[in-house]
N, C-alpha and C positions, 0 to 999 in steps of 0.2 A: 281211574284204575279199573272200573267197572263198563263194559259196553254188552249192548242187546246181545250180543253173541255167545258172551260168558254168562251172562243171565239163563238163555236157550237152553246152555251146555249143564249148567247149572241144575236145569227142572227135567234135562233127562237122564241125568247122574245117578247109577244106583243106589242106593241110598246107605250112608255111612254113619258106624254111631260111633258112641264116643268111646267104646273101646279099644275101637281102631285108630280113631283119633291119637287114645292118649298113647299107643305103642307106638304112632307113627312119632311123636315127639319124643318118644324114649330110644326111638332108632337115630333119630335124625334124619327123618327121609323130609320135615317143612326147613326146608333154605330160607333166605333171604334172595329176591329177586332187585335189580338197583335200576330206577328211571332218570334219568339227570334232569335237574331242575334250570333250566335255561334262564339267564338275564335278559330280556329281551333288547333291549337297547343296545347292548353286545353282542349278544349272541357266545358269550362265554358262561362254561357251566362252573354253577355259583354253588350247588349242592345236589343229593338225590333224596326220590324216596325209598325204603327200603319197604318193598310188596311181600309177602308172606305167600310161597308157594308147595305144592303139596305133590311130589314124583310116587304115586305107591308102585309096591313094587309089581302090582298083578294089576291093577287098573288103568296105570298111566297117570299125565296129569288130572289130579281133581281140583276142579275149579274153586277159588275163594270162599266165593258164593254160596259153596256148599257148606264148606267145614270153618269157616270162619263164624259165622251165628252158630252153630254146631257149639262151638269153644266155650262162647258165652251160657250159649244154656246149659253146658256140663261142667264147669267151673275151671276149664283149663286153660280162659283167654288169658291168665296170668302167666302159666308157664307157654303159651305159644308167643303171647308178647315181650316175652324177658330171652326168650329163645332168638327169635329176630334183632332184636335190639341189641343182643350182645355177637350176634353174626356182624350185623351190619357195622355197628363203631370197631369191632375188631380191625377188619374190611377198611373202612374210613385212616385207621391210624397206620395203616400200610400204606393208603394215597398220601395221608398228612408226612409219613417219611420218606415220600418222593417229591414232596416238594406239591404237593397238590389239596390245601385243606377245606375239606366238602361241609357244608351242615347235612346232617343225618336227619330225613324226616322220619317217623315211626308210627304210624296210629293207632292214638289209645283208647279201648270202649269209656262210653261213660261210665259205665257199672265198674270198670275198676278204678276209676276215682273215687270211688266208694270205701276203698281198702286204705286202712290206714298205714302199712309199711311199704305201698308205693314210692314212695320221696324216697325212703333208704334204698330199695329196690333199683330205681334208676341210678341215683349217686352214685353207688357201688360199681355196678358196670361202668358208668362213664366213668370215674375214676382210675378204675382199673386195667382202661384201654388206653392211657393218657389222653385224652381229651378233654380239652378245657369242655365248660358247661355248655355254652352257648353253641357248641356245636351240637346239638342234638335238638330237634325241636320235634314238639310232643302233636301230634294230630287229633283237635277231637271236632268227633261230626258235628254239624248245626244241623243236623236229623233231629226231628222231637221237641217236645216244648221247651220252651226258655228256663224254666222252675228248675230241668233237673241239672242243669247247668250251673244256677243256681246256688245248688245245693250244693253243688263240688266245689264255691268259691275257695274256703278255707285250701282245701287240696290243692287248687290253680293257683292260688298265689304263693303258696307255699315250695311251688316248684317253680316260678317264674322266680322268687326271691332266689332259688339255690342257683339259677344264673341260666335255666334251660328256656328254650322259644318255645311260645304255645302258640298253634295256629290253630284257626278254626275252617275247619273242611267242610267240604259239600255246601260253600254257601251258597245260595239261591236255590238252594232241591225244597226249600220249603221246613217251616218249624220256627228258626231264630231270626231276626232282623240285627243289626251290628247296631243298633243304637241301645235296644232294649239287654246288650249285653257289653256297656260300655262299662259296668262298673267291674267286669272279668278283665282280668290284664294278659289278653293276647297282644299278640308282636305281629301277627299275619294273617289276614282271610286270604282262604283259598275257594278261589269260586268253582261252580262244582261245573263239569263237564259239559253237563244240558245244558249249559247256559252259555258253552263256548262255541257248540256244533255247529258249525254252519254262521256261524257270529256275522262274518260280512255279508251275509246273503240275506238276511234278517233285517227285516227296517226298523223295530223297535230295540231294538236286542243293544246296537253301541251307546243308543240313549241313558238306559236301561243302566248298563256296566260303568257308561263313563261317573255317572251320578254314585254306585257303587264304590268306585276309587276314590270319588272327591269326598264322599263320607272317611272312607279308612283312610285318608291323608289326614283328615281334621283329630281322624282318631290317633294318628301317630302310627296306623299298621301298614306295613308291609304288604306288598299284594303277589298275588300267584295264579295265573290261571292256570286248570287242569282240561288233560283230555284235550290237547291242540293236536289235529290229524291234520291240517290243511293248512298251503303256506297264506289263502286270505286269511284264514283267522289270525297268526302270525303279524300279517302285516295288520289287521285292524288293533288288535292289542299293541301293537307298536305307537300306532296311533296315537291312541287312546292313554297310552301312558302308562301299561298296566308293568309290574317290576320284573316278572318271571314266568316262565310258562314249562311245562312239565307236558309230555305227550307222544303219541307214535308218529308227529312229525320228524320227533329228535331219531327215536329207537323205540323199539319194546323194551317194557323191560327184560335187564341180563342176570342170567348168572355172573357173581363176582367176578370171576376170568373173564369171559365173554365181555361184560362190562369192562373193565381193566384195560382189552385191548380197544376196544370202544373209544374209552378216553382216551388213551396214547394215539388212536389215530385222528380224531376229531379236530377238525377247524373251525372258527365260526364264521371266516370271509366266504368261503360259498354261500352259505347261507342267508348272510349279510347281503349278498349279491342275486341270490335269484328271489329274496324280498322285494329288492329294489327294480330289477327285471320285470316282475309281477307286478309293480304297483304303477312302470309305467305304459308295462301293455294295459292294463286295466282303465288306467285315465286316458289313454288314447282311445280306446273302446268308447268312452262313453264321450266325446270329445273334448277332452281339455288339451292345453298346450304340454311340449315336454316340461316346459318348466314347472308349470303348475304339480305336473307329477313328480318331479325329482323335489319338488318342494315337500310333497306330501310323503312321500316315502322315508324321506334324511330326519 
C-alpha cells in the first residue's frame, strides 16, 4: 500500500491536525480507493483491498501516511475505519449483484481491538450490505510486539467466530513471527511488500518466502503477497506457490468506478501469457532448454 514515494510525499506534506481531519470525514471527502487481490495460479481476481484516501478540497491528495496515524492519535481511527468499511462492502454488494463476489480486505489498527463495540460495529455494516461474513476480512499489522496482539486475542476470536477472515499484514516488516502467534486464529498472512521488491533478483529472498508458505500451510492460512510491481516477482511467487498477490502490477489503486470499469475490462490469459513469455526468455538467458522453462513457468 506503502512505497518510498508516499513516504517522501508524506514528510513534505504540510501538516494537517485533526480538525481538519475530523471535517474531512464529516464531508466525505476519505473515499475508499479498491486494489484487486490476484490468484496467482489464475490469474483471476479473487477479492480487493479497500485503501482509505484523502482528496482535500485546497491541498489535493494527502497521502495516507499522513492522516492515517493522524486518526489514531486523535481518536477518529474508528470513524475513518467504519467510514471505508461501509464504502467499500456497499461497493462489493453492487459487484456481488453482478454476478462477481469479491472478499473485502479492510485494515484495522490494533488500538481499535481494544474497543469493545467493535464486533457489533462490524456486524452491522456487513449485515446491512447483505454480505455474508466471510466476505470481509479484517487486516491487522504484525508491526510491533507479539503481546499486544495478544491482548486483542478475546476480540480476534471473537470476530473470527462471527464468520469474518483475519489476516495478518505487513509480515516480514519485522515484530511477530507466525509461529509465536499460532494460538490467534488468522485465516491469512499477508507478506509485506519489502519482502516482495525485487523477490527474483534476490538470492536469499525465495528461500526465505518459500519456508514462509510452508509454515502458513501447516498453519492452515492462506497466503497473499503485497506490493507486486514486476512480472519476475509474479512469476517467482508463482513458483513458489504463494495463493494471491495484490500490487501495481495488476493497477493502482481505483476509485469504485474507475475500479468497476477495471474489472469489466480485465482478463487474466494476457497475463497468464507474458508470465509464461517471461519465464521462457529468462531460462533461456541463463541456458536452460525450452522445456525446462515451459516446465518452470506451468
Amino acid at each position: 500500500m506503502q512505497g518510498n514515494c508516499s513516504e517522501q510525499a508524506a514528510r513534505d506534506w504540510p501538516p494537517i491536525d485533526a480538525t481538519a481531519l475530523g471535517a474531512a470525514l464529516e464531508r466525505g471527502e476519505i473515499t475508499a480507493h479498491f486494489e484487486p487481490q490476484i490468484e496467482v495460479r489464475t490469474a483471476e481476481v479473487r477479492g480487493v483491498a479497500a485503501l482509505p484516501r484523502w482528496r482535500h478540497p485546497r491541498l489535493g491528495w494527502v497521502p495516507p501516511e499522513q492522516f492515517v496515524p493522524l486518526a489514531e492519535e486523535s481518536g477518529l481511527m474508528r470513524l475513518l475505519t467504519l467510514q471505508v468499511m461501509r464504502q467499500a462492502l456497499l461497493q462489493a454488494s453492487v459487484w456481488d449483484a453482478m454476478g462477481r463476489r469479491l472478499t473485502v480486505a479492510v485494515q484495522v489498527s490494533r488500538g481499535l481491538l481494544q474497543r469493545p463495540e467493535l464486533l457489533e460495529d462490524f456486524t452491522c455494516l456487513q449485515q446491512s450490505c447483505g454480505l455474508p461474513a466471510e466476505s470481509l476480512m479484517l487486516e491487522v499489522s504484525a508491526k510491533g510486539p507479539p503481546g499486544e496482539l495478544e491482548s486483542s486475542l478475546a476480540m480476534l476470536t471473537r470476530l473470527r467466530l462471527r464468520g469474518f477472515g483475519l489476516s495478518l499484514a505487513d509480515y516480514g516488516s519485522g515484530g511477530c513471527s507466525l509461529r509465536d502467534l499460532a494460538d490467534i486464529p488468522f485465516t491469512e498472512v499477508k507478506i509485506d511488500r519489502s519482502c516482495v521488491h525485487r523477490l527474483h533478483e534476490r538470492e536469499q529472498q525465495p528461500a526465505w518466502l518459500n519456508s514462509v508458505l510452508a509454515v502458513a500451510a501447516e498453519l492452515g492460512l492462506a497466503s497473499l503477497a503485497d506490493g507486486v510491481e514486476r512480472l519476475g516477482e509474479w512469476r517467482q511467487l508463482r513458483q513458489l506457490g504463494c495463493g494471491r498477490a495484490q500490487g501495481r502490477l495488476f493497477t493502482q489503486a481505483l476509485p469504485a468506478l474507475e475500479f468497476s470499469l477495471w474489472l469489466r475490462a480485465y482478463r487474466p490469459r494476457p497475463l497468464l501469457a507474458r508470465s509464461l513469455i517471461s519465464a521462457v526468455a529468462c531460462a533461456s538467458a541463463a541456458g536452460a532448454g525450452k522445456g525446462a522453462a515451459l516446465a518452470a513457468a506451468l
